[in-house]
C-alpha positions as CSV (number, residue, x, y, z in Angstrom):
1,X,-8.6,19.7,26.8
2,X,-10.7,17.1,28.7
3,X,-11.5,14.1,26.1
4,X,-15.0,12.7,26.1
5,X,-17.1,11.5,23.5
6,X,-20.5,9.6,22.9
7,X,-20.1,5.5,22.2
8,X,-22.8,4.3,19.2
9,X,-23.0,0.9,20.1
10,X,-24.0,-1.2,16.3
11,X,-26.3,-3.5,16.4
12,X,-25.8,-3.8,12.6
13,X,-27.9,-1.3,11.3
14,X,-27.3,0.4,7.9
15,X,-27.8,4.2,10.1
16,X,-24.4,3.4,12.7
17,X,-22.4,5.8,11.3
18,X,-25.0,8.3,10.3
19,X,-25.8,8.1,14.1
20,X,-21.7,9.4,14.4
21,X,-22.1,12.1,12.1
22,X,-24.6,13.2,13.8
23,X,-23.2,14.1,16.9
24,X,-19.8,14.7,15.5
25,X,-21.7,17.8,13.6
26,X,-22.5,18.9,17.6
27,X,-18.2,19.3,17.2
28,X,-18.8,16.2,20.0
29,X,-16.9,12.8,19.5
30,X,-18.9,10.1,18.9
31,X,-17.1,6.7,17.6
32,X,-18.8,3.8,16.8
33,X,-18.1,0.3,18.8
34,X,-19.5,-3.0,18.0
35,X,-22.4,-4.2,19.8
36,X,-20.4,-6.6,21.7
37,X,-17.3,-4.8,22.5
38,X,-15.8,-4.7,25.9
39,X,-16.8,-2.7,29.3
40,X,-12.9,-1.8,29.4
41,X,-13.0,-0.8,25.8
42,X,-16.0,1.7,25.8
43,X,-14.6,3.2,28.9
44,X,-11.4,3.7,26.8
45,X,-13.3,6.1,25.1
46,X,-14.2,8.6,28.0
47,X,-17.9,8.1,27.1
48,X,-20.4,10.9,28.4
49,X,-23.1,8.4,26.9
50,X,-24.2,5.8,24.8
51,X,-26.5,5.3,22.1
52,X,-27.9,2.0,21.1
53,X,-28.1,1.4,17.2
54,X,-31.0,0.0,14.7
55,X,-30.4,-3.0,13.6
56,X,-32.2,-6.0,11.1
57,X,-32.7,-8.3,14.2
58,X,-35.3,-9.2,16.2
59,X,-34.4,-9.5,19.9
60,X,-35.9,-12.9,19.6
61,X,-34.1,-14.4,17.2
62,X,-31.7,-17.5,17.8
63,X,-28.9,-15.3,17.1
64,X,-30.0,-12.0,17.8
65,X,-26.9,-9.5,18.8
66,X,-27.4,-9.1,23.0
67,X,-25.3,-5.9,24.3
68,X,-23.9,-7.0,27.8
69,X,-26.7,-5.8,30.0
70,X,-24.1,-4.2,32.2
71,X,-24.0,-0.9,29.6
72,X,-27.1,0.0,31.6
73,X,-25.2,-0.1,35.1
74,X,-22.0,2.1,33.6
75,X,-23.9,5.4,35.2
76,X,-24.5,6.8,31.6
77,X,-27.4,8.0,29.7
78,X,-28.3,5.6,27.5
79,X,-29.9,6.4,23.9
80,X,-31.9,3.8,22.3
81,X,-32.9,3.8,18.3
82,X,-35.4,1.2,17.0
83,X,-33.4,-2.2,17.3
84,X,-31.8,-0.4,20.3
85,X,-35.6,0.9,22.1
86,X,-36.4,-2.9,21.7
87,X,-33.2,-4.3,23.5
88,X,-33.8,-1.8,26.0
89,X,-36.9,-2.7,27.0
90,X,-36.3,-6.5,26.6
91,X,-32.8,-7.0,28.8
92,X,-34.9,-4.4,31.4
93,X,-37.8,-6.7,31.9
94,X,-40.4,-5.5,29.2
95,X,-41.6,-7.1,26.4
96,X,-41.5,-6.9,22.5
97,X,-43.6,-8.5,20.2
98,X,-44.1,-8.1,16.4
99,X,-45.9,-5.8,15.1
100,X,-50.0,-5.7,14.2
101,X,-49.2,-3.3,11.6
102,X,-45.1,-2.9,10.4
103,X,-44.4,0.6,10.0
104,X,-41.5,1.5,7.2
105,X,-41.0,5.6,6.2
106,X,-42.5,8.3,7.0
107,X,-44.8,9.0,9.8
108,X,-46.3,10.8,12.7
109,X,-45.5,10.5,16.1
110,X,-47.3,12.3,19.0
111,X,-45.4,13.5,22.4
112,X,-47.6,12.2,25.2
113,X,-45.6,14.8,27.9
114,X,-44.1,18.0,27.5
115,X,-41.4,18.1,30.2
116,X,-39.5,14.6,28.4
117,X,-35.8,16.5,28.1
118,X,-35.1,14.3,24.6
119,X,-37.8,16.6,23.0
120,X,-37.6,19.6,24.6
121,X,-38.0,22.5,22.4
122,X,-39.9,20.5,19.8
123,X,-43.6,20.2,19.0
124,X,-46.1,17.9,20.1
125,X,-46.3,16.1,16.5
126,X,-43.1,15.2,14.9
127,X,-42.4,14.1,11.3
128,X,-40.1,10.8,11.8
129,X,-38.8,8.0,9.8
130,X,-39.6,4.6,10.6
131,X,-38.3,1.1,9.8
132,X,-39.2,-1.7,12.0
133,X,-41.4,-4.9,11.7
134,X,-41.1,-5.3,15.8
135,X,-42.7,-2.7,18.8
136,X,-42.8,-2.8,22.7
137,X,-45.7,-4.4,24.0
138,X,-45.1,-3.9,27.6
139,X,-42.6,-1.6,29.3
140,X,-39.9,-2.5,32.3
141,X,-40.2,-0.8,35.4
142,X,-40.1,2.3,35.9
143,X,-40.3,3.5,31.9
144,X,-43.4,5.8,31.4
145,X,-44.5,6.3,27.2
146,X,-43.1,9.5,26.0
147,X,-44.3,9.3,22.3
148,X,-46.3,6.8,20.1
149,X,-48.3,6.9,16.6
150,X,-51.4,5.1,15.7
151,X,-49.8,1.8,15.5
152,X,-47.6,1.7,18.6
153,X,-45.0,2.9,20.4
154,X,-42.8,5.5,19.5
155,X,-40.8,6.5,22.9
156,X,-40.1,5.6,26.3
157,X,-38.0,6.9,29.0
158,X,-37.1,6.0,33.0
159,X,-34.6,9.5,33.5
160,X,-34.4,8.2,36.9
161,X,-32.3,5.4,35.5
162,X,-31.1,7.5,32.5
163,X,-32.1,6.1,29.7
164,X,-34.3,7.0,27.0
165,X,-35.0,5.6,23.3
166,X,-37.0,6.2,20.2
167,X,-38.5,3.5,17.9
168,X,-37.6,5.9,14.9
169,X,-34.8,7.0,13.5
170,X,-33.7,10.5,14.0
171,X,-30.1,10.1,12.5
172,X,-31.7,10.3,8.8
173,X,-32.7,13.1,6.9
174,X,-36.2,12.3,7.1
175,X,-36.8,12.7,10.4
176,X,-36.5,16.6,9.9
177,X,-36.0,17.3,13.6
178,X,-33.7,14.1,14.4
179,X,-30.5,16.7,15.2
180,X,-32.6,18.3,17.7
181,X,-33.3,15.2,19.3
182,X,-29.7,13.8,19.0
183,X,-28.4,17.3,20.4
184,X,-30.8,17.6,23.6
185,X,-29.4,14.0,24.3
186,X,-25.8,14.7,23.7
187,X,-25.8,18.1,25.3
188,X,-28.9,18.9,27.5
189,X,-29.0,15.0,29.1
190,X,-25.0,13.6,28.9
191,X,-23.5,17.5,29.2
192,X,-21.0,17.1,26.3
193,X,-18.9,19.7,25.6
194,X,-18.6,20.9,22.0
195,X,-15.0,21.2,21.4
196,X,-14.0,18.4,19.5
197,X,-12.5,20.7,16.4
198,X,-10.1,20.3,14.0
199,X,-7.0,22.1,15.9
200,X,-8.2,20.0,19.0
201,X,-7.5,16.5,16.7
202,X,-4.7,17.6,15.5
203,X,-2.9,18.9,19.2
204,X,-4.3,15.3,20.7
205,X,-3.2,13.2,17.0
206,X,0.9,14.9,17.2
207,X,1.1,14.5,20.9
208,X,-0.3,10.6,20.9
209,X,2.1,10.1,17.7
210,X,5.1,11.7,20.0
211,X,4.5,9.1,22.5
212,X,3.6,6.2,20.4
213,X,6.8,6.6,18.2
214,X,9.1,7.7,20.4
215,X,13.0,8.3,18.6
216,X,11.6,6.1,16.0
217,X,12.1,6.4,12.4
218,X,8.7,6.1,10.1
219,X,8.0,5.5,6.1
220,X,4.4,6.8,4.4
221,X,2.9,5.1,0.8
222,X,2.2,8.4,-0.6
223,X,-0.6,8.2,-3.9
224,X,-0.9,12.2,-4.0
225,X,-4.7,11.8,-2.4
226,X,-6.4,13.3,0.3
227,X,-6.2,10.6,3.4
228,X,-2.9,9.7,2.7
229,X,-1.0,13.6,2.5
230,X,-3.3,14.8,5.7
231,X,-1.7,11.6,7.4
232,X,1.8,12.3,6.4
233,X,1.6,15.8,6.8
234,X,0.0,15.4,10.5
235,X,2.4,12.9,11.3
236,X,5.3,14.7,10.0
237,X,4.5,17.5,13.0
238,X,5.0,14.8,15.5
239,X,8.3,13.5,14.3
240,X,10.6,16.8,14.0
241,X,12.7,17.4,16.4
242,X,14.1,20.7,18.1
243,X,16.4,21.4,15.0
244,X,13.1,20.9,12.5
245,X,14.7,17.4,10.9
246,X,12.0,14.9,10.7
247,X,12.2,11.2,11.0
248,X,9.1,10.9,8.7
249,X,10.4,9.6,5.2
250,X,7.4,9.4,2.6
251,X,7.8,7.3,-0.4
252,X,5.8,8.8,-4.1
253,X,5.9,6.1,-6.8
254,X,5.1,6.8,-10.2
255,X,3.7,4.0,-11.4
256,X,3.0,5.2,-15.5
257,X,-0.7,5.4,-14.9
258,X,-1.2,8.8,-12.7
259,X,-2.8,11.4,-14.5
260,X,-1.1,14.4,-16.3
261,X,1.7,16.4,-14.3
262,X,0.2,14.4,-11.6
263,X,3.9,13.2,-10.4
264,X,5.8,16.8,-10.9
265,X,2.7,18.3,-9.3
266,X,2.1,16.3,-5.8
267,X,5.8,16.4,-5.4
268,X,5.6,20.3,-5.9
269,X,2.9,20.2,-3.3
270,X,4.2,18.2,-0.7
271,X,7.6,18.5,-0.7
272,X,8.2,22.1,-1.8
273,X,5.0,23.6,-0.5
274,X,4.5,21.8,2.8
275,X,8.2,20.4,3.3
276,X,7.8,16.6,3.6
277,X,10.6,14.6,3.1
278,X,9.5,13.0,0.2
279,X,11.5,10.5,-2.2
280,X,9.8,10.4,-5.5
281,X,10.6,7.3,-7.8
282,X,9.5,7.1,-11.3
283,X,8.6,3.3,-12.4
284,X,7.1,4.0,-15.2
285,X,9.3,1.7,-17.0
286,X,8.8,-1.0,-14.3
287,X,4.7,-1.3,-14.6
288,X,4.7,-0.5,-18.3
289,X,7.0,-3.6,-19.0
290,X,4.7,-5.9,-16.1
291,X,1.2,-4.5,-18.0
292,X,2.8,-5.7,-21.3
293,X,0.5,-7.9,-23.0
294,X,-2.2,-7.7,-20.4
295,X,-5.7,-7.0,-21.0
296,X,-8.0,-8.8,-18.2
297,X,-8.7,-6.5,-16.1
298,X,-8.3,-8.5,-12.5
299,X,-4.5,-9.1,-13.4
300,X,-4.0,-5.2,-14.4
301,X,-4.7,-4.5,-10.6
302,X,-2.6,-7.2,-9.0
303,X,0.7,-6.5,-11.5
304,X,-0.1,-3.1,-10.1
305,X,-0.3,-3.6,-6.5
306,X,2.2,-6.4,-6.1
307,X,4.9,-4.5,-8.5
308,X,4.2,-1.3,-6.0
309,X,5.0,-3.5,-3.3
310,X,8.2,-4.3,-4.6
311,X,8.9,-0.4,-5.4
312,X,8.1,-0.1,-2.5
313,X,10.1,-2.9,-0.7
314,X,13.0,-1.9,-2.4
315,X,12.9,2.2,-1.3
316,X,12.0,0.8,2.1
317,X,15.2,-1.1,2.4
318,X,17.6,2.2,0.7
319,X,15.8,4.6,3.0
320,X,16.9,1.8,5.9
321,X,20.7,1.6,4.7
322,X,20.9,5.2,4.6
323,X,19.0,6.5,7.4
324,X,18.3,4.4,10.0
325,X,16.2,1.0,11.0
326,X,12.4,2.2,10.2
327,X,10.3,1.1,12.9
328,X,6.7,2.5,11.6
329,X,4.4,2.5,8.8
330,X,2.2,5.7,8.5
331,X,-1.1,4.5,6.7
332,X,-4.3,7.3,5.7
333,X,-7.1,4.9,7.1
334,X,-10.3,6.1,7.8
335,X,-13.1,5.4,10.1
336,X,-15.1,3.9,7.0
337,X,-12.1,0.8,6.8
338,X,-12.3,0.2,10.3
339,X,-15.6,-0.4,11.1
340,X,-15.7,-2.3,7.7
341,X,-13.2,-4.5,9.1
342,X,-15.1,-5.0,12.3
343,X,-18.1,-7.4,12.2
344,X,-21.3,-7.2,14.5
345,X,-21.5,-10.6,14.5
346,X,-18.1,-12.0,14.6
347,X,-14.8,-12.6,12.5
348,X,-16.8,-15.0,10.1
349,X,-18.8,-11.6,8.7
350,X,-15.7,-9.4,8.7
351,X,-16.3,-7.1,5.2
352,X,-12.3,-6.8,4.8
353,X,-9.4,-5.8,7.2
354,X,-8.2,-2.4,7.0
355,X,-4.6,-3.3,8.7
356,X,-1.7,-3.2,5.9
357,X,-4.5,-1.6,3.2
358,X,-1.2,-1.2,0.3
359,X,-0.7,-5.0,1.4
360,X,2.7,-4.7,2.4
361,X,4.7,-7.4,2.7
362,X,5.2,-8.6,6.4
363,X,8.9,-9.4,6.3
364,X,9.2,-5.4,6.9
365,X,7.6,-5.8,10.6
366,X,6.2,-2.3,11.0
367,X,4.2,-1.5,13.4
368,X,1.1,0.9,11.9
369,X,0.4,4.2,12.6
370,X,-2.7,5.1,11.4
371,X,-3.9,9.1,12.9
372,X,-7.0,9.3,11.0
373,X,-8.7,5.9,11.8
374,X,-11.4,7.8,13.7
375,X,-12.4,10.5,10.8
376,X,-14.4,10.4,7.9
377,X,-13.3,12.0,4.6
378,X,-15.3,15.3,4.9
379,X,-13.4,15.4,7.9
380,X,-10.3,14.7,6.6
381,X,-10.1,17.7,4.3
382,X,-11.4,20.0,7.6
383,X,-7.7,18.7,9.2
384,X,-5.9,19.4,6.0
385,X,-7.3,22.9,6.2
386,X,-6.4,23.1,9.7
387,X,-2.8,22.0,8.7
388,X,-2.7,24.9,5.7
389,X,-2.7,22.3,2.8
390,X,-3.3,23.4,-0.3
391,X,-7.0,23.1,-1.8
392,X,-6.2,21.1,-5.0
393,X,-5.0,17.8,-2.2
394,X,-8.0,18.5,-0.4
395,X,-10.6,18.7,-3.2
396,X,-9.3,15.9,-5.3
397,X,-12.1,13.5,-6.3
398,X,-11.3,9.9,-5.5
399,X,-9.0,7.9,-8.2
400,X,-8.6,3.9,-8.3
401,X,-5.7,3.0,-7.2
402,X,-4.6,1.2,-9.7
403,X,-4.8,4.5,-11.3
404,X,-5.7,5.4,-15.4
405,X,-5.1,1.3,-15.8
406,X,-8.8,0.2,-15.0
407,X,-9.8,3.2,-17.4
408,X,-7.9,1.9,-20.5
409,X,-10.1,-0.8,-21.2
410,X,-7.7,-3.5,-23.1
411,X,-3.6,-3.3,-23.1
412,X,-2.1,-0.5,-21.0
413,X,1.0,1.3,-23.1
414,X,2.6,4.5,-22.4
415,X,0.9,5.2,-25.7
416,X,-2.7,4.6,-24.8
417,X,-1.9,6.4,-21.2
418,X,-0.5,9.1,-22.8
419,X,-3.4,9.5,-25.1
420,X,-6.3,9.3,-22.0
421,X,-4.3,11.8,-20.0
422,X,-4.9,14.1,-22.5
423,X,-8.5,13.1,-22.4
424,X,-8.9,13.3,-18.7
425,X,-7.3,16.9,-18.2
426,X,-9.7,18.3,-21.0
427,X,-12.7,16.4,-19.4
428,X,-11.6,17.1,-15.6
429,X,-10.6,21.0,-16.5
430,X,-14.1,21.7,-18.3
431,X,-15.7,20.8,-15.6
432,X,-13.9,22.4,-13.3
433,X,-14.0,25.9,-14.9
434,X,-17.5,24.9,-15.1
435,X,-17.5,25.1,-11.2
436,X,-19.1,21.9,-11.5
437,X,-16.1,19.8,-10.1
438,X,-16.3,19.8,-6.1
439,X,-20.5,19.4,-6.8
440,X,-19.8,15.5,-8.7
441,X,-17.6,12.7,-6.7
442,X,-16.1,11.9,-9.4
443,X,-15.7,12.7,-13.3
444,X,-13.2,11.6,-15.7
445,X,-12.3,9.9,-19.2
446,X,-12.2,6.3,-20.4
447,X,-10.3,5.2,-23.7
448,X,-12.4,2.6,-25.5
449,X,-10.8,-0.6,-27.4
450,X,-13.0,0.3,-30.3
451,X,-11.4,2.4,-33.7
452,X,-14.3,4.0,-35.7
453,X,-13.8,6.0,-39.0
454,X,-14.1,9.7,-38.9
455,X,-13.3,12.7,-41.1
456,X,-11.2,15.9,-39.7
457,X,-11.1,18.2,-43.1
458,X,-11.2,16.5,-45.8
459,X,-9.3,13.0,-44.4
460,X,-10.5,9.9,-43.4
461,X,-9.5,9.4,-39.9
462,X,-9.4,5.6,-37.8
463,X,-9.0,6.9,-34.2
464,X,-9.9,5.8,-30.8
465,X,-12.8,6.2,-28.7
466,X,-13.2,8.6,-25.7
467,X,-16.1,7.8,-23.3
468,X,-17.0,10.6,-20.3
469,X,-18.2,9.8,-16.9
470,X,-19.5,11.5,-14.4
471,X,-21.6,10.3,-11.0
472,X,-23.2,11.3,-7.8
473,X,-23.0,9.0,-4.9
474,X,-22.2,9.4,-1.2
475,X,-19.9,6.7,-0.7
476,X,-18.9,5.4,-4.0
477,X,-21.7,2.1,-2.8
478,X,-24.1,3.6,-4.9
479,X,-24.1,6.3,-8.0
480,X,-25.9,8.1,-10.3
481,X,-24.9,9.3,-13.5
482,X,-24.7,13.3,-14.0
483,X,-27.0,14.9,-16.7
484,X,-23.7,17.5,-17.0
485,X,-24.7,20.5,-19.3
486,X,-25.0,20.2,-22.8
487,X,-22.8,23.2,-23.5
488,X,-20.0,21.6,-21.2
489,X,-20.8,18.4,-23.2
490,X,-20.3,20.2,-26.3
491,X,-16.6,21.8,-25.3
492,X,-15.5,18.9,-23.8
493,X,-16.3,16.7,-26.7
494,X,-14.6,19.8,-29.1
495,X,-11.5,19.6,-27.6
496,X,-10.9,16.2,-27.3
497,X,-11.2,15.3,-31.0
498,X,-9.5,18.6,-32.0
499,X,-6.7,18.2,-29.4
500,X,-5.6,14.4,-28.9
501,X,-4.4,13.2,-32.0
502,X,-5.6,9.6,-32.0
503,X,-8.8,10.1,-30.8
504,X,-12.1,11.1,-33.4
505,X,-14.9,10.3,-31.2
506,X,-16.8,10.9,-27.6
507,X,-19.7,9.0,-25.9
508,X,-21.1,10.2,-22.9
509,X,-21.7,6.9,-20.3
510,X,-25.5,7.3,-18.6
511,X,-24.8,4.3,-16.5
512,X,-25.9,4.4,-12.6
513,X,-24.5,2.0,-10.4
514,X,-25.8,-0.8,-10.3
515,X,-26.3,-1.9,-12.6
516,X,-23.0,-0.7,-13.5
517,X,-19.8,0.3,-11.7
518,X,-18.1,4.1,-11.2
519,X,-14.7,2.8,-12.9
520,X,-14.9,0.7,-16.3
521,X,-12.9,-2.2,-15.0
C-alpha cells in the first residue's frame, strides 16, 4: 500500500498534536515535525501536504521560529493555522501587525466566497475558536480574503500557488466544524487516501522490523502495560522464523510492588495466551531488602529503577550466554515521548529524551527498536486489537512505574504492600463492576502513614488508613477528581474495613491536579 501522509510542521503551539489527531481520525497519516526540520526529512515522510502549526510567537520577534521558506516551493498544499496564516503571509511578502482588538475564544467568522475548496460544504458563518494577539494587515501576491470577522482577518488563500490558512483554530473542539475543514484540505485539496488502518501499521511495522533486524536477536522491558505488550507482541511477528521460533526474548520482573496476581496474570496473558517468550523473574526479595528503611519518596523511585536495571542487566547477560549475542532493545515509546524529546526551539528546551526511557545502562550497546514511536495510546490499544490481545492489556489504566511504592506513603514492606493490594483490588473491582472503570484514567488505593482507633464489634481496633482516588484527565498533565457514586463509595469503603485486616478506615481524596498530583508521591 502506497505510504503518504500529511507533515504538521510545530511552531510550538499547545494544538500540534491535536492538529495529528485530527487527520489521523481521516485514517490519513499525519506526523508532526519540528518547525525547523529538514527538506530531506519531511520528504522522508511521503507528504501529500503540509500544515503550518499555531504557535505563542510573533513573526517579529528577535527569536521568532522561521520555517525554511522553501516548504512553500516543495509543490504541496500548504495549510496555515494562526501562528502558521501569519508566517505565510510574512515569508510571501505580506504583512502582520498586532492586533487593534486581540481576539481569544469563541467567535464568528464570515466566508467572503463560496467556491474556496477549504470550506466547501459549510456555511457562510462559522463558529471558530480563536487565540491570537497578531492579524494580517496586508496580503502577498496573489492571496485573495476568504473569511474574516469584525476585527480582522480570518482566511486567505492563493490555490494557484496552493496554499491556504485560517487565523483560527479548527483542530479544537470549539471550532465545531474544524474536521470538516481539516478533511476538505487533507482529502478534497492534497487527495489523501484514507487507508492508514490498524492492519496497514502493523503489515508496514513487521516488514520494517524484518529489515531493520535482520538474523538478530532482541530483548523487551516487559511492565504488563499497554505500549510495552503491543510492542513486543508486534515485534515478536517480525522475528519468527519459518519454523515459528522467535528471536524476541522479553524480560517480566517482579519487583514486590505490582498489584494483586498482577505477575501470575501478565505472564498467563502474554506467554500462554499470545505465546511470547517471556522470562519472568521474581525480585521481590531484591527491592524489598533495597526499600528497607526508606521513606522519602524521590529515593523509593531511584532504588526502584536503578535495582531494575540491575535485574535487568543481569537476565540480559543469561539470556546472552544461553541464546545468542542480543543485538536489539525493543522499547513501547509513543509519539507523546518523541515529540517531548524534540524542542521547537533547540536542544537547550528539550522537555526530556525519550531514547533508553527504562535508563538502561549503555555498556549493553543496543541499538533501539521502538514500532510504536508514531502512535498515540488510543491508538495503541486499536493495534493490540488488531493483533487479538486480550482486553484486560488493552484497557489497563496507567500505573507509576515505580509501581504500589509511590502509593505507600512512608516505608515500603511486603507487609504494607500486601495490605494495599488488597485495598486496590476491592477499590479497582468496584468500580469496575460499576462499569465505571474504562470511563476514569485512573482509580486506585493509597495506604496512609496514619493509625486511628476504631471499633469492629465490640473491640477497639488501631488500624491503618485507606485513602481512594479517582481522576479525569486527558493526558495525565491535568486531572480532576471523580465525584464516583455514593453507593459505589459506600461498598467500596464496606469491604475494605471488613476485608483487610489492618486497615479500619477510608477517606475519599477530592484533590484536582494542580494543585495536587494523580499519584501521592
Amino acid at each position: 500500500m502506497e505510504t503518504q501522509s500529511i507533515v504538521v510542521l510545530d511552531f510550538g503551539a499547545q494544538y500540534s498534536q491535536l492538529i495529528a489527531r485530527r487527520i489521523r481520525e481521516q485514517k490519513i497519516f499525519s506526523v508532526v515535525l519540528p518547525f525547523n526540520v529538514t527538506l530531506e526529512e519531511i520528504r522522508s515522510y511521503s507528504p501529500v501536504g503540509i500544515i503550518l502549526s499555531g504557535g505563542p510567537s510573533s513573526v517579529y520577534d528577535k527569536d521568532a521560529p522561521h520555517a525554511d521558506k522553501k516548504v512553500f516551493s516543495l509543490g504541496l498544499p500548504v495549510l496555515g493555522i494562526c501562528y502558521g496564516l501569519q508566517f505565510m503571509v510574512y515569508a510571501l511578502g505580506g504583512k502582520v501587525r498586532p492586533a487593534e482588538k486581540r481576539e481569544y475564544g469563541h467567535a464568528k467568522v464570515e466566508l467572503q466566497h463560496g467556491d474556496s475548496q477549504l470550506f466547501q460544504g459549510l456555511p457562510k458563518v462559522l463558529a471558530v475558536w480563536m487565540s491570537h494577539g497578531d492579524s494580517a494587515e496586508e496580503l502577498p501576491p496573489g492571496f485573495r480574503l476568504t473569511a474574516r470577522t469584525p476585527n480582522a482577518v480570518a482566511a486567505i488563500e492563493n490555490p494557484e500557488q496552493k496554499m491556504w490558512a485560517v487565523q483560527f483554530h479548527p483542530e479544537v473542539h470549539h471550532t465545531p466544524l474544524g474536521t470538516d475543514i481539516l478533511r476538505n484540505f487533507a482529502v478534497n485539496i492534497c487527495g489523501a487516501k484514507p487507508n492508514w488502518t490498524g492492519q496497514h501499521f502493523i503489515d508496514a511495522t513487521v516488514a520494517q522490523v524484518k529489515a531493520q533486524v535482520g538474523d538478530g536477536r532482541a530483548i523487551c522491558a516487559l511492565s504488563g502495560g499497554v505500549d510495552s505488550s503491543v510492542a513486543a507482541v508486534l515485534v515478536d511477528r517480525a522475528m519468527r522464523n519459518s519454523s515459528r521460533k522467535t528471536r524476541l526474548t522479553c524480560v517480566f520482573v517482579n519487583n514486590g510492588v505490582l498489584r494483586k496476581g498482577e505477575f501470575e496474570q501478565v505472564q498467563k496473558n502474554l506467554r500462554d495466551n499470545l505465546g511470547l517468550h517471556l522470562v519472568a523473574v521474581d525480585a521481590t526479595d531484591r527491592f524489598m531488602q533495597k526499600l528497607a528503611g526508606v521513606t522519602d519518596p524521590e529515593k523509593k523511585r531511584k532504588i526502584i529503577g536503578n535495582e531494575f536495571i540491575a535485574v535487568f542487566d543481569d537476565e540480559a547477560q543469561k539470556i546472552e550466554k544461553e541464546e545468542g549475542k542480543v543485538d536489539w532493545l525493543v522499547q513501547g515509546t509513543l509519539y507523546p515521548d518523541v515529540i517531548e524529546s524534540r524542542s521547537v526551539r533547540g536542544p537547550s528546551e528539550v522537555i526530556k529524551s525519550h531514547h533508553n526511557v527504562g535508563g538502561l545502562p549503555e555498556k549493553m550497546k543496543l541499538k533501539l527498536i521502538e514500532p510504536l514511536k508514531d502512535l498515540f495510546k488510543d491508538e495503541v490499544r486499536r493495534i493490540g486489537r488488531d493483533l487479538g490481545m486480550p482486553e484486560d492489556i488493552l484497557q489497563r489504566q496507567p500505573f507509576p512505574g515505580p509501581g504500589l511504592a509511590v502509593r505507600i506513603l512512608g516505608e515500603v514492606t511486603k507487609e504494607r504492600a500486601d495490605l494495599l493490594r488488597d485495598c486496590d483490588e476491592i477499590v479497582v473491582g468496584e468500580i469496575k463492576k460499576a462499569g465505571l472503570y474504562q470511563k476514569i484514567w485512573q482509580s486506585f488505593a493509597v495506604l496512609l502513614p496514619v493509625m486511628s482507633v476504631g471499633v469492629m464489634g465490640d473491640q477497639r481496633t488501631y488500624a491503618y488508613t485507606c485513602a481512594v482516588r479517582a481522576v479525569h484527565s486527558e493526558d495525565g498533565m491535568t486531572a480532576d477528581w471523580v465525584p464516583l457514586p455514593y453507593e459505589v463509595l459506600k461498598t467500596i469503603s464496606n469491604r475494605i474495613v471488613n476485608e483487610v485486616r489492618g486497615v479500619n478506615r477510608v477517606v475519599y481524596d477530592i484533590t484536582s491536579k494542580p494543585p495536587g498530583t494523580i499519584e501521592w508521591e
